[in-house]
C-alpha positions in Angstrom: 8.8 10.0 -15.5 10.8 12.4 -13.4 8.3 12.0 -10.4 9.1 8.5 -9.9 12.6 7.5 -8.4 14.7 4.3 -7.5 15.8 4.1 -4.4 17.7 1.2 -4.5 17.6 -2.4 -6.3 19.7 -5.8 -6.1 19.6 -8.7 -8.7 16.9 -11.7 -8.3 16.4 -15.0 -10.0 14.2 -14.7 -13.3 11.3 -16.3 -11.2 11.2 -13.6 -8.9 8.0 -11.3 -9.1 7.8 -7.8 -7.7 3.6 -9.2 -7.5 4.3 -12.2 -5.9 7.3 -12.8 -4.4 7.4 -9.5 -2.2 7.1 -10.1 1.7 6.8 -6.1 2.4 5.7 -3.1 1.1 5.3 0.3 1.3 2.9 2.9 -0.1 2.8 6.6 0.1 -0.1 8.5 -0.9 0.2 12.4 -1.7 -2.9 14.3 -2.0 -3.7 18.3 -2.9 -5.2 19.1 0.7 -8.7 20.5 -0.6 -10.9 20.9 2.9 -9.8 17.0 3.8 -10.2 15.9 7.3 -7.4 14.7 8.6 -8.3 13.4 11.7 -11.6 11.5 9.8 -8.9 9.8 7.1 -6.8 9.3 9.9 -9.6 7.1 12.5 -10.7 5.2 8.8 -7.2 4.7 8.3 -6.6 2.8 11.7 -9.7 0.6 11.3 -8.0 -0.9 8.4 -5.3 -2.1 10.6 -4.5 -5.4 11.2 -5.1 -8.4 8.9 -8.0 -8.4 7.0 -9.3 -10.2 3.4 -9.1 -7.5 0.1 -10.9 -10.0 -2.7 -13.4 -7.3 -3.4 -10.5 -5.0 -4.1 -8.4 -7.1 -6.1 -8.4 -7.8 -9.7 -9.2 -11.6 -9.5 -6.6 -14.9 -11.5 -7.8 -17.6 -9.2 -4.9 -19.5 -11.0 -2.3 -17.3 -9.4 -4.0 -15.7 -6.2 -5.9 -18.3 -3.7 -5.1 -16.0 -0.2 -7.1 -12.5 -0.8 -5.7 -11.8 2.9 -3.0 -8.8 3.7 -1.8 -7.2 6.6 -2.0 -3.5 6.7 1.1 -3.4 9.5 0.1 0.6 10.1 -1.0 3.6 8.5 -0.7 7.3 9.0 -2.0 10.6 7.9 0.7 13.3 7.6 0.0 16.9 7.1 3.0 18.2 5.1 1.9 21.7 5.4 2.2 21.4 9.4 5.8 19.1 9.3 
């Protein structure tokens, strides 16, 4: 779709998988500001910093996922309307 964009890419091994073979990532979250609070989102935000254990949100394959642990490195609320 035209919303979604490359950025960049380079050429891995067939074994390679964008699920679980990537150290890093990054997410980016837009939503239509409707009477949000900012600063709310923002202190729930920072509690989930740090390294914590997602099995409850994760679609479980014991076979291929034993470690339900991630770290959330940071997070941040941006008000695009203010930037």
């Amino acid at each position: 779709p035209p919303t979604i964009r490359v950025l960049g890419w380079c050429p891995v091994t067939p074994e390679f998988s964008a699920r679980f073979s990537c150290s890093d990532r990054t997410y980016r979250y837009h939503f239509i500001r409707r009477n949000l609070d900012l600063p709310a989102m923002n202190e729930a935000l920072q509690k989930m910093v740090g390294r914590h254990d997602f099995r409850n949100f994760c679609k479980m394959n014991v076979e291929q996922v034993s470690n339900f642990e991630r770290v959330i490195k940071s997070g941040r609320i941006v008000d695009s309307a203010a930037a």
